[in-house]
PyMOL Python script that loads the backbone (N, CA, C, O; Angstrom):
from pymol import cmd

cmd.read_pdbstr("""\
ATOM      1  N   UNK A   1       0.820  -1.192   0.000  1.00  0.00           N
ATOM      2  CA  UNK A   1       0.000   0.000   0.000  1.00  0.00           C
ATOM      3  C   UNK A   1       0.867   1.260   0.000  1.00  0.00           C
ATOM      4  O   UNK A   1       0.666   2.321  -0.592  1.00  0.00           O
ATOM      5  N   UNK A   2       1.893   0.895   0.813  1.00  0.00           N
ATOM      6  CA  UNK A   2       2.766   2.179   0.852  1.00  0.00           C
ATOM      7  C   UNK A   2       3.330   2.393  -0.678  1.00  0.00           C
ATOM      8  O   UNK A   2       3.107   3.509  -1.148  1.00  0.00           O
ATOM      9  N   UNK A   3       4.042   1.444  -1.523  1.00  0.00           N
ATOM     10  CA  UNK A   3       4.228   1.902  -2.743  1.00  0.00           C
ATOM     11  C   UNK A   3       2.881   2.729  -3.641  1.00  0.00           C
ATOM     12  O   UNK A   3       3.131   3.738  -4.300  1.00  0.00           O
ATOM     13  N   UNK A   4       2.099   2.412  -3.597  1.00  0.00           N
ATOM     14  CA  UNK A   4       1.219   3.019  -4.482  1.00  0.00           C
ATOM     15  C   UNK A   4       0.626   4.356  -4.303  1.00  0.00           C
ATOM     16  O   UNK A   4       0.114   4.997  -5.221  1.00  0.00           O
ATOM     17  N   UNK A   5       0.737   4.836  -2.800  1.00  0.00           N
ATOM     18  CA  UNK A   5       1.189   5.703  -2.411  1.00  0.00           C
ATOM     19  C   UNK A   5       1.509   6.829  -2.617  1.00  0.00           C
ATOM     20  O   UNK A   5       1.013   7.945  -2.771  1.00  0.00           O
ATOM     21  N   UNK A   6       2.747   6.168  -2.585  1.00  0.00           N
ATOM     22  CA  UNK A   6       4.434   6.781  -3.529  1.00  0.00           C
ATOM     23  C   UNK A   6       4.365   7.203  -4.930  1.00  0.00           C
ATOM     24  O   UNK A   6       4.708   8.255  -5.469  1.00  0.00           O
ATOM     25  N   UNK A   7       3.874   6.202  -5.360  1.00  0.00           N
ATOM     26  CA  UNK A   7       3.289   6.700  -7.226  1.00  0.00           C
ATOM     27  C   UNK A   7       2.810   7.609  -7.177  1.00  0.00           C
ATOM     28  O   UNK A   7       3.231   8.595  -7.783  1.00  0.00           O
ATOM     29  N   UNK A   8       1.227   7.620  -6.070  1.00  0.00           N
ATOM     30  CA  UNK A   8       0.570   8.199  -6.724  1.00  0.00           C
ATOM     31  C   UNK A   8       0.543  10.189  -6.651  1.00  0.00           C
ATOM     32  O   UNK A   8      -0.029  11.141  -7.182  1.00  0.00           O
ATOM     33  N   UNK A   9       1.905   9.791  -5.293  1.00  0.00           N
ATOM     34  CA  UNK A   9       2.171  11.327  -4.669  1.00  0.00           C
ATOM     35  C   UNK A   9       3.481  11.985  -5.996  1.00  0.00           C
ATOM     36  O   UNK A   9       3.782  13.144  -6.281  1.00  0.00           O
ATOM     37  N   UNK A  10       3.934  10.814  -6.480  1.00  0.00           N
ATOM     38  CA  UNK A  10       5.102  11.150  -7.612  1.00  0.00           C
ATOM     39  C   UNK A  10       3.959  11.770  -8.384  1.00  0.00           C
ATOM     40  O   UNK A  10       3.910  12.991  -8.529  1.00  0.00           O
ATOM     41  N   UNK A  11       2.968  10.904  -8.921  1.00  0.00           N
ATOM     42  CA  UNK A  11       2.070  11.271  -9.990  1.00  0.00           C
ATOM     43  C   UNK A  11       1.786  12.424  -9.939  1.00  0.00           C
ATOM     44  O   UNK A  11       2.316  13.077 -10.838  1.00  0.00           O
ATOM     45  N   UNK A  12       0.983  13.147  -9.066  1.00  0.00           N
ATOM     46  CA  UNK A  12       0.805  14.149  -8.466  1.00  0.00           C
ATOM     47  C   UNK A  12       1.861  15.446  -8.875  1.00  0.00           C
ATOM     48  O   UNK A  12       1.624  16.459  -9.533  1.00  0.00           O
ATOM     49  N   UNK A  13       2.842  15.087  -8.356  1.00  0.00           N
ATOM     50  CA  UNK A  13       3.817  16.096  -8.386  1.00  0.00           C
ATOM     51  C   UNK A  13       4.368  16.527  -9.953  1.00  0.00           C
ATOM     52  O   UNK A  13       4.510  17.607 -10.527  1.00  0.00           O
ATOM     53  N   UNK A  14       4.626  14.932 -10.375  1.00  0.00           N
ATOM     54  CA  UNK A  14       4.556  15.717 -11.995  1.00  0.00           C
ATOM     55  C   UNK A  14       4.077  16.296 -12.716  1.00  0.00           C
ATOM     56  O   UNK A  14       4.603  17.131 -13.451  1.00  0.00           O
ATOM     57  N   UNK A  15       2.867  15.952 -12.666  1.00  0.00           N
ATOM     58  CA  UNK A  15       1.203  16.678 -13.094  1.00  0.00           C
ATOM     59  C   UNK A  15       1.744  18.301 -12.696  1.00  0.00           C
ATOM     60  O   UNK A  15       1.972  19.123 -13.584  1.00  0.00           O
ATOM     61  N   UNK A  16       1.881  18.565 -11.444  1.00  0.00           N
ATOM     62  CA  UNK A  16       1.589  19.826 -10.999  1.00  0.00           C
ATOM     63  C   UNK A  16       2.959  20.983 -11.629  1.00  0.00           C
ATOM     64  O   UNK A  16       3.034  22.115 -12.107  1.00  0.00           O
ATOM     65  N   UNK A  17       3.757  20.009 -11.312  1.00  0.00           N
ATOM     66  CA  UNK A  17       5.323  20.759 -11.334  1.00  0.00           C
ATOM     67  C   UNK A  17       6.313  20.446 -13.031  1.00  0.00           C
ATOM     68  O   UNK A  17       7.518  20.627 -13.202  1.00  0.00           O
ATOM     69  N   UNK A  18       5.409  20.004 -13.935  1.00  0.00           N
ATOM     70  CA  UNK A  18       5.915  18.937 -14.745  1.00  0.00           C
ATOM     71  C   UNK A  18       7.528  18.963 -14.516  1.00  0.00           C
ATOM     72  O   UNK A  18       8.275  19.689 -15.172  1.00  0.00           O
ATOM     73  N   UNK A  19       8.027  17.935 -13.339  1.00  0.00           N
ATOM     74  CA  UNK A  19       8.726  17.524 -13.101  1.00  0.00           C
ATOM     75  C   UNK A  19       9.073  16.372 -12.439  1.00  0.00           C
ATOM     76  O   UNK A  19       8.597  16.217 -11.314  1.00  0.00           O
ATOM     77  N   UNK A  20      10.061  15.223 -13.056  1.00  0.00           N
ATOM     78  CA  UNK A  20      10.210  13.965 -12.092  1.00  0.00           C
ATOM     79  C   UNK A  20      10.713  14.081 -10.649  1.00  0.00           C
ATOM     80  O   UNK A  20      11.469  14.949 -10.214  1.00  0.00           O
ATOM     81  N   UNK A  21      10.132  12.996  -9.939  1.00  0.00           N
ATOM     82  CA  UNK A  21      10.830  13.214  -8.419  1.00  0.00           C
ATOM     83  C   UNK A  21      12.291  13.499  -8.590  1.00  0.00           C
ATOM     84  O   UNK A  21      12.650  14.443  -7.885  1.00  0.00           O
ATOM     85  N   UNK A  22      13.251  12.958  -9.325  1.00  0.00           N
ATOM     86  CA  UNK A  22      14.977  13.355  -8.986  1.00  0.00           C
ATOM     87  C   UNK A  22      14.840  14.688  -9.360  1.00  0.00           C
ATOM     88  O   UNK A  22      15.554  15.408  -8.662  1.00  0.00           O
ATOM     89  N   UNK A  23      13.837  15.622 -10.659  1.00  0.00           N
ATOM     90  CA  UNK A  23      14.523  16.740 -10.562  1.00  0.00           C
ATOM     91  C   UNK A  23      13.526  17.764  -9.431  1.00  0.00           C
ATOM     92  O   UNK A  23      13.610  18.991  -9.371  1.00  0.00           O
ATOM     93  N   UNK A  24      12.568  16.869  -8.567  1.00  0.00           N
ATOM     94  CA  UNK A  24      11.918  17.500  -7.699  1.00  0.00           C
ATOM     95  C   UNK A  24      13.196  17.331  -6.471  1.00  0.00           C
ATOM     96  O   UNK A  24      13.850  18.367  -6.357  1.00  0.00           O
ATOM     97  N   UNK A  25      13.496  16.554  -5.847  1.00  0.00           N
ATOM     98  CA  UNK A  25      14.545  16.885  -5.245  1.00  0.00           C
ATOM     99  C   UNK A  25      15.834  16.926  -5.743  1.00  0.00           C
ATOM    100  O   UNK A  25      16.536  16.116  -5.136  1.00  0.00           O
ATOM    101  N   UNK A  26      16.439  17.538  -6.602  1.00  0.00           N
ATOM    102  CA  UNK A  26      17.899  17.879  -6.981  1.00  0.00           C
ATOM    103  C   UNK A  26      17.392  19.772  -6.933  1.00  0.00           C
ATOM    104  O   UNK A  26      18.263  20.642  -6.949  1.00  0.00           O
ATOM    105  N   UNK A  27      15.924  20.105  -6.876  1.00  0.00           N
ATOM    106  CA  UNK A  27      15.795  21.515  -6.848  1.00  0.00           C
ATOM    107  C   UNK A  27      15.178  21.816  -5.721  1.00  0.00           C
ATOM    108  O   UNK A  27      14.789  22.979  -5.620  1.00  0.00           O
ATOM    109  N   UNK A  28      14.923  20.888  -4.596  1.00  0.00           N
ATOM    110  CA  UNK A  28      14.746  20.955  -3.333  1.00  0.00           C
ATOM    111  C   UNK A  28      15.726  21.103  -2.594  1.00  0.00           C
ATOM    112  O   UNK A  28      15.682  21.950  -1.702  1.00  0.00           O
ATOM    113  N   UNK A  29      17.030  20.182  -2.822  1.00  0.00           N
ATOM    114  CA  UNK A  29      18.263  20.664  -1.746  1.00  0.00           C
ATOM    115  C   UNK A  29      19.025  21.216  -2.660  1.00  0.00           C
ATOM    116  O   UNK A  29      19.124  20.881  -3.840  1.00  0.00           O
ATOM    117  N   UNK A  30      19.600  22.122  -2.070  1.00  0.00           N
ATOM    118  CA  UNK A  30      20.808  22.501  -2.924  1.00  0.00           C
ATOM    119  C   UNK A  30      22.081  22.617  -2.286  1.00  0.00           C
ATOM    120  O   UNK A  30      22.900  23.392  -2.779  1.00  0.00           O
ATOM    121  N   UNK A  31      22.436  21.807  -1.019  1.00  0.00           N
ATOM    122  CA  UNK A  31      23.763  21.931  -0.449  1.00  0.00           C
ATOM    123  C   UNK A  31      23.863  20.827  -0.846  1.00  0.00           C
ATOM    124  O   UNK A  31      22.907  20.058  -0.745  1.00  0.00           O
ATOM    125  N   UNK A  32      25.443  20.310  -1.596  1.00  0.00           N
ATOM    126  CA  UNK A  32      25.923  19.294  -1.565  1.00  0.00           C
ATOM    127  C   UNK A  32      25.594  17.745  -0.397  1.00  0.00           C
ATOM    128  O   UNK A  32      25.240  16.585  -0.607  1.00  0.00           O
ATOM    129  N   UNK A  33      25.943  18.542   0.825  1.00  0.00           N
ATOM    130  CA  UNK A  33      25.750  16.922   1.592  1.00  0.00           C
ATOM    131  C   UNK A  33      24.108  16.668   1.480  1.00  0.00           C
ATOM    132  O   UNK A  33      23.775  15.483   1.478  1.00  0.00           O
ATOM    133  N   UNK A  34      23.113  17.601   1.392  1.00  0.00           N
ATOM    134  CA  UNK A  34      21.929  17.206   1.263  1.00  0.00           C
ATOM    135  C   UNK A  34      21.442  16.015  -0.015  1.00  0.00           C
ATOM    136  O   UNK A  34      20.803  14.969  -0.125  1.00  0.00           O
ATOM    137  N   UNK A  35      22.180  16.927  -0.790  1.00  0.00           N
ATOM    138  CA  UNK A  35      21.830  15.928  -1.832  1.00  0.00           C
ATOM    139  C   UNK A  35      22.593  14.403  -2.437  1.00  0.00           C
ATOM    140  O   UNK A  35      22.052  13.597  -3.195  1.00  0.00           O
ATOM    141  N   UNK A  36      24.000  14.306  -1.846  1.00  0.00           N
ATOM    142  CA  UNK A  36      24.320  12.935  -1.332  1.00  0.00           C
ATOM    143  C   UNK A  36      23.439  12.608  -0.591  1.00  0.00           C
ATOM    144  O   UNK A  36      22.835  11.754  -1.240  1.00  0.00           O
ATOM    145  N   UNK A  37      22.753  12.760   0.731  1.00  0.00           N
ATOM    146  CA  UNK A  37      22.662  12.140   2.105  1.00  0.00           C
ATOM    147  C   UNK A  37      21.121  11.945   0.807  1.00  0.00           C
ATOM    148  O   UNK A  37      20.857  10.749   0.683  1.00  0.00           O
ATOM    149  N   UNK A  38      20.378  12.678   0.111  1.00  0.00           N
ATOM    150  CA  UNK A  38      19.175  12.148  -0.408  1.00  0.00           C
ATOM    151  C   UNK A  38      19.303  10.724  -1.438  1.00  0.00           C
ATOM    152  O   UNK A  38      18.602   9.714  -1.494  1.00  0.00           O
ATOM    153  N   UNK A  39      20.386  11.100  -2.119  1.00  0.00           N
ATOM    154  CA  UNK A  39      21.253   9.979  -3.590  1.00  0.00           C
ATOM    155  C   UNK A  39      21.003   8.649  -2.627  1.00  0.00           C
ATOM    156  O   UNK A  39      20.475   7.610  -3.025  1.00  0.00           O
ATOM    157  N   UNK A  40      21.549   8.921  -1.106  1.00  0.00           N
ATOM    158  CA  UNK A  40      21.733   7.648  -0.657  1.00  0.00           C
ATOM    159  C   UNK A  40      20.909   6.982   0.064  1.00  0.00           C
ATOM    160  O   UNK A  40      21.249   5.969   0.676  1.00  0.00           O
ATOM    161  N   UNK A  41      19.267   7.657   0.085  1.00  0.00           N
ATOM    162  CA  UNK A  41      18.412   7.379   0.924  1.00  0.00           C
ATOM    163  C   UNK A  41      17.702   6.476   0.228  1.00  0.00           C
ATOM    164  O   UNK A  41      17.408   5.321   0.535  1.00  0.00           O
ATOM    165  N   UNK A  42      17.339   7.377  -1.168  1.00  0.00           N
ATOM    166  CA  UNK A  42      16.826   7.009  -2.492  1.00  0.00           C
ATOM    167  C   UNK A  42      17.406   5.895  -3.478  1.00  0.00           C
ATOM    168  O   UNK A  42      16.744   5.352  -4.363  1.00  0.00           O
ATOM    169  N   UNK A  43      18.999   5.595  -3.130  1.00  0.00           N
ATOM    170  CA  UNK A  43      19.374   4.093  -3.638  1.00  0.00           C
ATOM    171  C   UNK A  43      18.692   3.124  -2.722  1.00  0.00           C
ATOM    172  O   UNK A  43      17.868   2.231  -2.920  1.00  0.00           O
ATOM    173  N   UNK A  44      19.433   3.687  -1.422  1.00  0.00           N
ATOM    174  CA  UNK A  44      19.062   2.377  -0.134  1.00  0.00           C
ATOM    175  C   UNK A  44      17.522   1.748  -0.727  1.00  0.00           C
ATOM    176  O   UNK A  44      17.227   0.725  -1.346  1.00  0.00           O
ATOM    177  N   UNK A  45      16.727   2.915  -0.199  1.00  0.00           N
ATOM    178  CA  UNK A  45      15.236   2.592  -0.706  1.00  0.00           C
ATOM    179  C   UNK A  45      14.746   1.919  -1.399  1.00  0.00           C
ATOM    180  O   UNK A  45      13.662   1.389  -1.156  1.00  0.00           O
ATOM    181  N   UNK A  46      15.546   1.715  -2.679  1.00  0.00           N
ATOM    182  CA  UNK A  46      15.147   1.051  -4.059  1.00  0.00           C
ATOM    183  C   UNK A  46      15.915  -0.646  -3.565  1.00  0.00           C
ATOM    184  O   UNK A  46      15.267  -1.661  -3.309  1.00  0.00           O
ATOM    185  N   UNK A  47      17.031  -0.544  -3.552  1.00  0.00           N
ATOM    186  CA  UNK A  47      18.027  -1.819  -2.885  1.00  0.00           C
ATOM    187  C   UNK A  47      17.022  -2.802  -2.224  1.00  0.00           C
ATOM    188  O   UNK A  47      16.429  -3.813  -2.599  1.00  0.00           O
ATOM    189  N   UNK A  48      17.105  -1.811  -0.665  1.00  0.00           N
ATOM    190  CA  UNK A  48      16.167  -2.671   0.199  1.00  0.00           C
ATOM    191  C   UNK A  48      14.872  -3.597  -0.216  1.00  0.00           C
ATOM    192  O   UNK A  48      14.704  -4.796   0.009  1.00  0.00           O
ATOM    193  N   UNK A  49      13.789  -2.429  -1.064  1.00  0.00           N
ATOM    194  CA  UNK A  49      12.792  -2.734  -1.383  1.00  0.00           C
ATOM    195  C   UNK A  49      12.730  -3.627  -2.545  1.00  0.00           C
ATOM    196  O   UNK A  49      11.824  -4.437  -2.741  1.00  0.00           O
ATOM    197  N   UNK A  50      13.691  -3.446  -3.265  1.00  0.00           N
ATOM    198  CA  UNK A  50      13.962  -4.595  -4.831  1.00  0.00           C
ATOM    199  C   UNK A  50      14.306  -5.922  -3.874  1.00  0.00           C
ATOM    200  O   UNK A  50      13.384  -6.738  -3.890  1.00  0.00           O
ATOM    201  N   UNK A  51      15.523  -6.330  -2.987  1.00  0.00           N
ATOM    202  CA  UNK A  51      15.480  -7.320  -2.398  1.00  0.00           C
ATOM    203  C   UNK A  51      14.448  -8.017  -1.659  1.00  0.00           C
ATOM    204  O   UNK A  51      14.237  -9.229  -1.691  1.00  0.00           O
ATOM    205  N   UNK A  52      13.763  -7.058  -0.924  1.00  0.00           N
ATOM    206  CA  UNK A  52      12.417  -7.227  -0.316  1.00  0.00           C
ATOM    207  C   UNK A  52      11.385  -8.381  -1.134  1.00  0.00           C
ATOM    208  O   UNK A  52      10.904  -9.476  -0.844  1.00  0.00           O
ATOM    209  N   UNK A  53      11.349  -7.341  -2.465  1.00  0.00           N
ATOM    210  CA  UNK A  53      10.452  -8.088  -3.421  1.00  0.00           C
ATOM    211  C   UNK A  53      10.701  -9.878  -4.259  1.00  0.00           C
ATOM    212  O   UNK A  53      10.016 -10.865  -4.528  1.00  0.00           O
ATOM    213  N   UNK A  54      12.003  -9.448  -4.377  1.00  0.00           N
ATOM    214  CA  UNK A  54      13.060 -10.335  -5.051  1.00  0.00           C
ATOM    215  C   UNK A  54      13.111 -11.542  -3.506  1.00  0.00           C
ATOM    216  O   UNK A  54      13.323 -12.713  -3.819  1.00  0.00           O
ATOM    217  N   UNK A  55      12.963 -11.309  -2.248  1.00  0.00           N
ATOM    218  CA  UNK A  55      13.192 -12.703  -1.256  1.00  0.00           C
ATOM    219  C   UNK A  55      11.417 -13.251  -1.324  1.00  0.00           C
ATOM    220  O   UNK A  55      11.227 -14.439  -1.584  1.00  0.00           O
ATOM    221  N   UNK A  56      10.653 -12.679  -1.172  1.00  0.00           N
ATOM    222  CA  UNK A  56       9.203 -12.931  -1.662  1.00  0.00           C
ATOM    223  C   UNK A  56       9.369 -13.966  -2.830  1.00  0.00           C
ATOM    224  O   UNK A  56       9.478 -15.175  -2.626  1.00  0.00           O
ATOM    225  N   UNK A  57       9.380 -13.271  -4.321  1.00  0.00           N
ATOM    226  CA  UNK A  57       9.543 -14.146  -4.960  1.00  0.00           C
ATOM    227  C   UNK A  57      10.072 -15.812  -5.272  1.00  0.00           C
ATOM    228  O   UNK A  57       9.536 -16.691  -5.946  1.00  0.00           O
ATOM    229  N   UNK A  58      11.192 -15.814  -4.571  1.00  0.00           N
ATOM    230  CA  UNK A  58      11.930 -16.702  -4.604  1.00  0.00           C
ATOM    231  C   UNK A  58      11.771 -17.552  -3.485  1.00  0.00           C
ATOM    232  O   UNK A  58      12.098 -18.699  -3.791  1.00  0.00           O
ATOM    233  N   UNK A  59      11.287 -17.418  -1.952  1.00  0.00           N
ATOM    234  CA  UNK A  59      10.070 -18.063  -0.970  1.00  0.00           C
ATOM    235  C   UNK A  59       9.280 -18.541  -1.447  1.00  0.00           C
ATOM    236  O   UNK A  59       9.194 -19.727  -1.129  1.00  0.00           O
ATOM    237  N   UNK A  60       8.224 -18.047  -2.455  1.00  0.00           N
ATOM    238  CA  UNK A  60       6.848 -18.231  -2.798  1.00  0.00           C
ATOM    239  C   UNK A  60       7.275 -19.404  -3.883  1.00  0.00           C
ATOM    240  O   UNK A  60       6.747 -20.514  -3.816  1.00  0.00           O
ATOM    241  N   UNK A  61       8.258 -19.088  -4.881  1.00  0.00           N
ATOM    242  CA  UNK A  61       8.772 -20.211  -5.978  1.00  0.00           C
ATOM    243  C   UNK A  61       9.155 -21.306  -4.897  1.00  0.00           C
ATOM    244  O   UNK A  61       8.284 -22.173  -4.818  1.00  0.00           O
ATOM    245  N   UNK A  62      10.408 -21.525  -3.902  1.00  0.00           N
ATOM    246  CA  UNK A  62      10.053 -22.766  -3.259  1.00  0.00           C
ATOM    247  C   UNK A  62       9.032 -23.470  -2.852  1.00  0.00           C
ATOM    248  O   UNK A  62       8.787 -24.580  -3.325  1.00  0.00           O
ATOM    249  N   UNK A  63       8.164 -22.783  -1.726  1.00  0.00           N
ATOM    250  CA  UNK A  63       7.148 -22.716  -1.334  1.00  0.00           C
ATOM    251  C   UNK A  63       5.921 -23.805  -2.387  1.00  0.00           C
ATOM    252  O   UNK A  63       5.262 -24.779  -2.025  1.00  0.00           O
ATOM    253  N   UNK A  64       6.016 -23.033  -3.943  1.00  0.00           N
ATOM    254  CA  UNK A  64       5.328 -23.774  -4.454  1.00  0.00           C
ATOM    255  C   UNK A  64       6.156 -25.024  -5.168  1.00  0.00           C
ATOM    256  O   UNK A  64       5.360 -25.864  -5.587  1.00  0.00           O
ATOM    257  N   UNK A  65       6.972 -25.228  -5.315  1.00  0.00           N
ATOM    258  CA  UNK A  65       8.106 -26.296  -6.010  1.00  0.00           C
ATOM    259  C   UNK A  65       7.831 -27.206  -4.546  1.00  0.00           C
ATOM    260  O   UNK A  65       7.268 -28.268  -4.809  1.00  0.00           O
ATOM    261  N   UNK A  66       8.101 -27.020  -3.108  1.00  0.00           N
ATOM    262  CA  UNK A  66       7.749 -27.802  -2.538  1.00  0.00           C
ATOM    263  C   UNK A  66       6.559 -28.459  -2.293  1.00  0.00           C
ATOM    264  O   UNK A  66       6.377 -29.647  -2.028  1.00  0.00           O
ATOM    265  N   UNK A  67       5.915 -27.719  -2.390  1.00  0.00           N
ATOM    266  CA  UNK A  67       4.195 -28.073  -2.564  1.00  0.00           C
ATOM    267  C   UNK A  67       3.659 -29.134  -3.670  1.00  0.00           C
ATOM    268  O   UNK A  67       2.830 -30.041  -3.600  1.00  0.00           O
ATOM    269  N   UNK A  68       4.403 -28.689  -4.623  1.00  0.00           N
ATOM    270  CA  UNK A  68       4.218 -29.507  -6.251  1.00  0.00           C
ATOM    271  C   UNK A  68       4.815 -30.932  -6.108  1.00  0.00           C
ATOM    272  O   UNK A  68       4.103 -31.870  -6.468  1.00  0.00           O
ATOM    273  N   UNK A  69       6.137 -31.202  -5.585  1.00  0.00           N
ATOM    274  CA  UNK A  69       6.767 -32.390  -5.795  1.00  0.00           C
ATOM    275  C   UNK A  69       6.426 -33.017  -4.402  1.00  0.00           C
ATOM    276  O   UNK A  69       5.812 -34.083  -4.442  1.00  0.00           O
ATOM    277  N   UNK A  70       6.815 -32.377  -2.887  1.00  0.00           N
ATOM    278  CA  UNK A  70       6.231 -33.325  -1.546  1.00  0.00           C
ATOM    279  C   UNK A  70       5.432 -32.419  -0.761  1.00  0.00           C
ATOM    280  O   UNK A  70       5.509 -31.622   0.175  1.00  0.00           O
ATOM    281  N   UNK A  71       4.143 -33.225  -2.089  1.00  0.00           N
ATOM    282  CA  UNK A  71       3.042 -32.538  -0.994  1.00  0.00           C
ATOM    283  C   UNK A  71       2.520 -32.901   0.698  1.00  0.00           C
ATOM    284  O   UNK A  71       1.836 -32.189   1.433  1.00  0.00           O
ATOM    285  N   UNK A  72       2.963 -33.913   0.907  1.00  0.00           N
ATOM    286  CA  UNK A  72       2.857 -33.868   2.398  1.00  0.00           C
ATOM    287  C   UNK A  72       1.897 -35.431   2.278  1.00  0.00           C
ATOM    288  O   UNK A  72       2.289 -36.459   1.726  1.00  0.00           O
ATOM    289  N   UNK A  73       0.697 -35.239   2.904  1.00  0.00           N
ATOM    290  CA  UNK A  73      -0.165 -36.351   3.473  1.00  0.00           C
ATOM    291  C   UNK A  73      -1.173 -35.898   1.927  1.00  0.00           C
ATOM    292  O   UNK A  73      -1.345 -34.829   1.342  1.00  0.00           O
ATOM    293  N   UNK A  74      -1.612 -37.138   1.720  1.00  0.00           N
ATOM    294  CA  UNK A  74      -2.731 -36.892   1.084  1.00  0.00           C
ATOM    295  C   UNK A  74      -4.061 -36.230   0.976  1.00  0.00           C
ATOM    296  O   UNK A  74      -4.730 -35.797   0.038  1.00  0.00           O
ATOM    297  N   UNK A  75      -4.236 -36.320   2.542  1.00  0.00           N
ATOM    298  CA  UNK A  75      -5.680 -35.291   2.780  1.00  0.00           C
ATOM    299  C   UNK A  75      -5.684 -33.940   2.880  1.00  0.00           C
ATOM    300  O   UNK A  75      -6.694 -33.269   3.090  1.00  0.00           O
ATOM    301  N   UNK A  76      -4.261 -33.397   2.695  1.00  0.00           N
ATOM    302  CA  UNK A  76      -3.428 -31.843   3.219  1.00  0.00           C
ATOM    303  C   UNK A  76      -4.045 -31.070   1.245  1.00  0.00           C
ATOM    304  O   UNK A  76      -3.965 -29.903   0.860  1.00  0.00           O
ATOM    305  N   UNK A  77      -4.474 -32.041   0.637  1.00  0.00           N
ATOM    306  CA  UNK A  77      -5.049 -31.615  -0.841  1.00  0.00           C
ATOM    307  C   UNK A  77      -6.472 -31.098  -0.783  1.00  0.00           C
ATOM    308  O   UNK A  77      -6.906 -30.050  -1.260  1.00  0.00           O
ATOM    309  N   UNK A  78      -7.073 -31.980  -0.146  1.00  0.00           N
ATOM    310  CA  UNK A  78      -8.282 -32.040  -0.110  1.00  0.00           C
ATOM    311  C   UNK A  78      -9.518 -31.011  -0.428  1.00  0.00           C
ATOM    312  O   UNK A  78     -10.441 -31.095  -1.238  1.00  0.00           O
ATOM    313  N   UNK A  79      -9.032 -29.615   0.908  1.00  0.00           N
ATOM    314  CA  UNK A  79      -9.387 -28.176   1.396  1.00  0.00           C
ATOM    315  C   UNK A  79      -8.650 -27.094  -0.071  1.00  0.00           C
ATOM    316  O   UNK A  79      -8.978 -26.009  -0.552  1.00  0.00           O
ATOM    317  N   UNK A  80      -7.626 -28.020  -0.351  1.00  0.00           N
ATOM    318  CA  UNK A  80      -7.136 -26.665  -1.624  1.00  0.00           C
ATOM    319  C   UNK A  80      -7.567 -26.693  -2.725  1.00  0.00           C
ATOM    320  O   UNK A  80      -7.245 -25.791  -3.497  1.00  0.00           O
ATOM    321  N   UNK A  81      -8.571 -27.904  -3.217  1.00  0.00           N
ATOM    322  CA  UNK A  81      -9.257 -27.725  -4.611  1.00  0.00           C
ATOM    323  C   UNK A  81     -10.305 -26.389  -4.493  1.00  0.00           C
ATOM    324  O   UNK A  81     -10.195 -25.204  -4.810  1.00  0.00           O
ATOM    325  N   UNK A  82     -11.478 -27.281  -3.814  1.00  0.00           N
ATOM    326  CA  UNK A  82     -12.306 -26.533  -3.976  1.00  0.00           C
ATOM    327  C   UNK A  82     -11.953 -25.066  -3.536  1.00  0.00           C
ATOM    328  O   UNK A  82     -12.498 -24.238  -4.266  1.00  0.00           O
ATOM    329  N   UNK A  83     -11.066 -24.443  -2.381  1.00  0.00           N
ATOM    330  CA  UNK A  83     -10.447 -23.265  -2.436  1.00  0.00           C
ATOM    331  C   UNK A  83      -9.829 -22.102  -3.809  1.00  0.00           C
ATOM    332  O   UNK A  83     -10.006 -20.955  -4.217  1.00  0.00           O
ATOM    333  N   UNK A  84      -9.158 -23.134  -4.060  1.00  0.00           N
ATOM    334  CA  UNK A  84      -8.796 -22.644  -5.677  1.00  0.00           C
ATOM    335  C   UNK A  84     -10.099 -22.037  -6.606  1.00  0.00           C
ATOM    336  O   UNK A  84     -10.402 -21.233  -7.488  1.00  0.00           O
ATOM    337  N   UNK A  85     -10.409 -22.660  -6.055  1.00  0.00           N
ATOM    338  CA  UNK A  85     -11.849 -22.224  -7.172  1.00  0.00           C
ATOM    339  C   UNK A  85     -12.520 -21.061  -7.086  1.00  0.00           C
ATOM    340  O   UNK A  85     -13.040 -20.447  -8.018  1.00  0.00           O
ATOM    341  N   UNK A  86     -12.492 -20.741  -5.815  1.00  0.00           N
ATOM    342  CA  UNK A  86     -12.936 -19.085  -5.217  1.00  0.00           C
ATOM    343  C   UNK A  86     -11.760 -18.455  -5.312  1.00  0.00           C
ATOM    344  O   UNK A  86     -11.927 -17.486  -6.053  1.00  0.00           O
ATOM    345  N   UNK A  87     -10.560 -18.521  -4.901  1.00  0.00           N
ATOM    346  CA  UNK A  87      -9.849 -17.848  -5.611  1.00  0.00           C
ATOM    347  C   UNK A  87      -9.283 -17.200  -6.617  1.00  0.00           C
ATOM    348  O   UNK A  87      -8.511 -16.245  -6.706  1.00  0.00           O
ATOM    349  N   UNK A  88     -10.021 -18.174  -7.633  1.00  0.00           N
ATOM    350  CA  UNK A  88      -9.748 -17.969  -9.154  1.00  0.00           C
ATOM    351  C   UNK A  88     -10.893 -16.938  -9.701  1.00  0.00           C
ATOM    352  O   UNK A  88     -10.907 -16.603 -10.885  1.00  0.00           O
TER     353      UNK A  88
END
""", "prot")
cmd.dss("prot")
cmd.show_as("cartoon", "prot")
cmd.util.cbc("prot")
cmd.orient("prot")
């Protein structure tokens, strides 16, 4: 929820300012360490959150690779058909 957020306050800002967030803040700070200390808030941010997304992914791919080959007990199936179906 928080990303979309984020879009939609970027969105916003371009609309208004026709300008992207980097050149909304590269004309927001203008002292040097500000705008490192922002470069590096705004990598971290992306880093963190790309890995974030990227350990999800790759959980959920085991997750289902384990599921697919040892599914467990036979009756552990049972509850997930008809589930699937409302889900879908």
């Amino acid at each position: 929820a928080a990303t979309i957020i984020l879009q939609e306050m970027a969105a916003r800002l371009g609309i208004i300012s026709k300008n992207g967030l980097g050149e909304a803040l590269r004309a927001h700070f203008s002292k040097p360490a500000a705008r490192v200390f922002t470069a590096i808030l705004v990598i971290s941010a992306i880093t963190i959150g790309n890995a974030a997304f990227q350990t999800g992914n790759l959980l959920g791919a085991s997750m289902g690779l384990e599921a697919l080959f040892n599914p467990g007990t036979p009756e552990a199936g049972v509850p997930d058909g008809p589930a699937s179906l409302f889900i879908n």
